[in-house]
C-alpha positions in Angstrom: 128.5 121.8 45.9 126.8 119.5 48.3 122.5 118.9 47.5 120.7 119.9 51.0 119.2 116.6 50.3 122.3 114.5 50.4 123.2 116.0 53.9 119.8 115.2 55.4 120.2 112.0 53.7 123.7 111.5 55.8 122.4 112.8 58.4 119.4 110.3 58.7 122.2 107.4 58.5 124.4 108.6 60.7 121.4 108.8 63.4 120.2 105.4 62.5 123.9 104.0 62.8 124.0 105.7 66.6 120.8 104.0 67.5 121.7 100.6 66.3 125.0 100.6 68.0 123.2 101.6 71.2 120.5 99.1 70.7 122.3 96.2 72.6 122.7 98.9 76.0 119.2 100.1 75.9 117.7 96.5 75.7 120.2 95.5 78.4 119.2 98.6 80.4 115.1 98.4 79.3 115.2 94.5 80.4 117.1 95.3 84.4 114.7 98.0 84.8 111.7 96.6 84.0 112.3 92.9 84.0 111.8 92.8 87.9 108.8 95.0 87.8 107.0 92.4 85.1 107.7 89.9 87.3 106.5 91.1 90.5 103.3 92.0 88.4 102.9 88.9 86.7 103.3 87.4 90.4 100.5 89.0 91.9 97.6 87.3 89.5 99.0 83.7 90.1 98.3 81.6 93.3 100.8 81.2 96.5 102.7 78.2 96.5 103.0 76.4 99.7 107.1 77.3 100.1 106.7 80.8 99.3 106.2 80.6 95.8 104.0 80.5 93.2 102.0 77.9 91.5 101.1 78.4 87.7 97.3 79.4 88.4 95.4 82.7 87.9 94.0 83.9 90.8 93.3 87.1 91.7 93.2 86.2 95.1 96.7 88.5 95.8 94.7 91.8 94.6 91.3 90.5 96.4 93.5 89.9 99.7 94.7 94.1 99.6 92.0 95.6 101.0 90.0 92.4 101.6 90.1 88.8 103.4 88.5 85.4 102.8 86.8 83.5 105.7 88.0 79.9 105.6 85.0 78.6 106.6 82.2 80.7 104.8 84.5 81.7 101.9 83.0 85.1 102.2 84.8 88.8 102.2 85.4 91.6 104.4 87.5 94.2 104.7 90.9 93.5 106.0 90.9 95.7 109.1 94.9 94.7 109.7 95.9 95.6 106.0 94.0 98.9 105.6 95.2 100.0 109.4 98.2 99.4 108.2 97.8 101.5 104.6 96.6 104.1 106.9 99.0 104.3 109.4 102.2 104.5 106.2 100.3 106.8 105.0 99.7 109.3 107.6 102.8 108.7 109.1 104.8 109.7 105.7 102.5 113.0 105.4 103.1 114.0 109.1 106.8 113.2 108.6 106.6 115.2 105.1 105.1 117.7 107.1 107.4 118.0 110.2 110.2 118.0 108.0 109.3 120.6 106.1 108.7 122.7 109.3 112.3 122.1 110.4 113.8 122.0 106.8 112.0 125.6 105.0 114.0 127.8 108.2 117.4 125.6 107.8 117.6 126.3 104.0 116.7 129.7 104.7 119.0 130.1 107.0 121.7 128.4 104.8 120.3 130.5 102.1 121.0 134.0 103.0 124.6 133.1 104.6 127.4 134.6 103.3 128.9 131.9 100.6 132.3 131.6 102.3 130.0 129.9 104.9 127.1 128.7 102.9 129.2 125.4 101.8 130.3 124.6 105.6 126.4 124.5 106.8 125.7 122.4 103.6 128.2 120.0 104.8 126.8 119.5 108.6 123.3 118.5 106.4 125.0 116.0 104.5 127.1 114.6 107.2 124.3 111.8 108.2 124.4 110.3 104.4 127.8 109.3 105.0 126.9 107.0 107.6 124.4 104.0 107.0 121.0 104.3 107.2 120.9 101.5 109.9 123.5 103.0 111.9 121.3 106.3 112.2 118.4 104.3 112.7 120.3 102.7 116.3 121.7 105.9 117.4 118.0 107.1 117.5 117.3 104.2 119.3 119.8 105.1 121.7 118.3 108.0 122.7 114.7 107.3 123.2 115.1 103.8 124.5 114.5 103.7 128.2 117.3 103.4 129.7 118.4 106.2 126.7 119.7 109.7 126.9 116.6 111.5 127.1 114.7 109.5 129.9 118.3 109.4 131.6 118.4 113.3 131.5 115.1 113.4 132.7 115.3 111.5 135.6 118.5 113.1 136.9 116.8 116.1 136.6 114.5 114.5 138.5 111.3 115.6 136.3 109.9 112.0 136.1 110.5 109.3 138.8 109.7 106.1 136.0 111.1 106.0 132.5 109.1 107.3 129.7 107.8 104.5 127.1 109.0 106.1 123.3 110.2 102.9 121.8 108.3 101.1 119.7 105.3 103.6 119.2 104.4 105.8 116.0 106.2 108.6 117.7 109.3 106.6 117.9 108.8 106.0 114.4 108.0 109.5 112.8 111.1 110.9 115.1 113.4 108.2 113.4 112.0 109.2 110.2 112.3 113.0 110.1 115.7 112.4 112.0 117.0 110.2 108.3 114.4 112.3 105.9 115.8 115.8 107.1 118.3 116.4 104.6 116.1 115.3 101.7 113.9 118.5 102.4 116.5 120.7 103.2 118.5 120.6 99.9 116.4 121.2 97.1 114.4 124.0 99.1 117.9 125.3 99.4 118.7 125.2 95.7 115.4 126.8 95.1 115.9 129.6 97.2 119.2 130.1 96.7 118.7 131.4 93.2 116.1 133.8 95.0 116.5 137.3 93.7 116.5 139.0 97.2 115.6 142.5 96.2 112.2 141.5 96.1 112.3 141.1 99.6 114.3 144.6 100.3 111.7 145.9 98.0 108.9 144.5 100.0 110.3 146.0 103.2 110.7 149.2 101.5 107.1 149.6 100.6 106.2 148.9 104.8 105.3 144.9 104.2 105.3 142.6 107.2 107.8 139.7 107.5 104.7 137.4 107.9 103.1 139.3 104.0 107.2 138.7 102.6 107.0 135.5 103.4 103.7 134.3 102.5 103.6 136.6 99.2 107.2 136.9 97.9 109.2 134.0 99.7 106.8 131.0 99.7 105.7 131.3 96.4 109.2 131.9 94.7 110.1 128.2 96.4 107.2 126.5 95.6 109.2 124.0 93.2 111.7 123.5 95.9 109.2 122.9 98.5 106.8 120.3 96.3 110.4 118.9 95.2 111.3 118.0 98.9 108.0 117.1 99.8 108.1 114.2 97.1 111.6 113.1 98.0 110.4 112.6 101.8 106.9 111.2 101.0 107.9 108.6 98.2 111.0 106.8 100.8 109.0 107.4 104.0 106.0 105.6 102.5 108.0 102.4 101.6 110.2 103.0 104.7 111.0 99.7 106.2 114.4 99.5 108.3 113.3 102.8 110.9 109.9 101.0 111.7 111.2 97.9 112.0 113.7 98.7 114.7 111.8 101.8 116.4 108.6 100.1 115.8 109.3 96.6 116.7 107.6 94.8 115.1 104.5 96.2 116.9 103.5 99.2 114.8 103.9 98.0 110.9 104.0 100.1 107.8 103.5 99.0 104.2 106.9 97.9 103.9 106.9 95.7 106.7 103.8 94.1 105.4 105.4 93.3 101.9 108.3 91.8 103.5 106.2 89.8 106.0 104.2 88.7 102.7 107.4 87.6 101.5 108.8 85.9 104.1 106.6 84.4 107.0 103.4 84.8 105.5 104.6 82.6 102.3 102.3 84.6 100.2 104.1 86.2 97.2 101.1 87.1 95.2 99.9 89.2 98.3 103.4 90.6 98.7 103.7 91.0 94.8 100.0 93.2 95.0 101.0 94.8 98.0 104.1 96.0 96.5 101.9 97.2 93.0 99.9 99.0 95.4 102.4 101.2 96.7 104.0 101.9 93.1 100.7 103.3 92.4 101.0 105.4 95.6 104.4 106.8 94.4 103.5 107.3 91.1 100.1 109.7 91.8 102.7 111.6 94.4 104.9 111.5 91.3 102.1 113.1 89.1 101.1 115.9 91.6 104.4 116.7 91.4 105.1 116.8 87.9 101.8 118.5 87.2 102.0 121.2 89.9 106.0 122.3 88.6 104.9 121.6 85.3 102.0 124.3 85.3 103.9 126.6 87.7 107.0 126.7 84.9 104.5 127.2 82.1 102.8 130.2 83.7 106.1 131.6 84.2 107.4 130.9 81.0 
């Protein structure tokens, strides 16, 4: 008869054996994931080259230059109006697109939602239908139709309800209408997943005891799709926030986000340190969006067991 201890003896080898022979993949993986980030960090405390480099000095000049710029004459600080304008502007822009997608997206999975399911999976295929084409390809056909000689200010002058075209390109509403526009479905799905698995009869239920589709929603509804809602939320916030091909080409040039900046950093501006800080800077963004997240299902899932 086989000694309990001898099997969790076996047992302990045979786990041992597994990690070793999966040692050489996880190093592989643990070095591609976090051998680019190192870098980029060890970047931003060394001083610009005069290429677009780096030299081999510490400086701290890359996290100084965030939030703050050196005069060349004086040597002294101030705040770098361009670079926080610009912090503010990603910022608000991704909450008001976060926002306005939710708005649009919360009725569309609803709608999908309580479909009959013969149908559900056609509607779920018209949302996905932009990711099959390229993000830069959806970007131009927005440009298409709010340039001025586009669609909309064509309509509207035939119509003859303006006599001059309207100026929509390059403007943060050009921007925040190409980034719902790609965003959309990122809000839609997982709000639909959520509510999909809603138990309906709680909102029969609620009508049966005279509640108003306003109280339903606010008390039953909303509260049951709370995951799915914070889930969608984070999915549009964290890519609108580093967003950098829709302001480019509905911005132009004119209107920057964060992106923009890094990439400016690390190409005209010849300043990878800055860049490199820059880009820290909005890891740390994502990652406190991250944490909200985490710690908002988290608790919800743990009061509801």
């Amino acid at each position: 008869m086989t000694q309990p201890g001898a099997n969790e003896a076996e047992r302990s080898r045979d786990i041992r054996k597994r990690w070793l022979l999966s040692l050489p993949a996880l190093l592989i993986v643990l070095a591609a994931a976090t051998g680019p980030l190192l870098i980029v960090v060890l970047y931003s405390f060394l001083s610009p080259g005069p290429y677009g480099d780096v030299q081999w000095q510490p400086s701290m000049d890359g996290w100084i230059g965030v939030f703050l710029e050196r005069d060349m004459f004086t040597e002294t600080l101030s705040i770098a109006d361009a670079h926080v304008s610009i912090l503010i502007r990603s910022v608000m822009l991704s909450l008001v697109t976060t926002v306005v997608t939710l708005l649009f997206g919360f009725p569309t999975a609803y709608f999908i939602a309580t479909r009959p399911e013969r149908t559900r999976e056609l509607w779920l295929l018209l949302i996905t239908i932009p990711f099959w084409t390229n993000l830069l390809i959806r970007t131009f056909a927005v440009l298409q139709i709010i340039r001025n000689d586009g669609l909309i200010n064509g309509v509207l002058m035939k119509l003859g309800l303006i006599t001059r075209p309207i100026q929509m390109l390059f403007t943060d509403g050009a921007i925040l209408t190409g980034m719902v526009y790609v965003y959309l479905p990122l809000m839609v799905l997982p709000v639909y997943a959520n509510l999909e698995k809603l138990d309906f009869r709680l909102v029969e239920a609620a009508y049966d005891l005279y509640a108003t589709p306003f109280r339903v929603l606010t008390r039953i509804i909303i509260p049951l799709a709370k995951p799915g809602l914070i889930a969608g939320s984070i999915l549009v916030f964290i890519p609108a926030l580093g967003a950098y091909v829709t302001p480019s080409i509905l911005g132009g040039g004119k209107n920057l986000m964060l992106g923009n900046l890094i990439e400016l950093q690390f190409g005209q501006g010849r300043n990878w340190p800055l860049g490199s800080a820059l880009s820290i800077t909005l890891m740390l963004i994502v990652t406190a969006a991250l944490l909200f997240y985490v710690r908002n299902v988290g608790s919800q899932g743990s009061r509801h067991g």
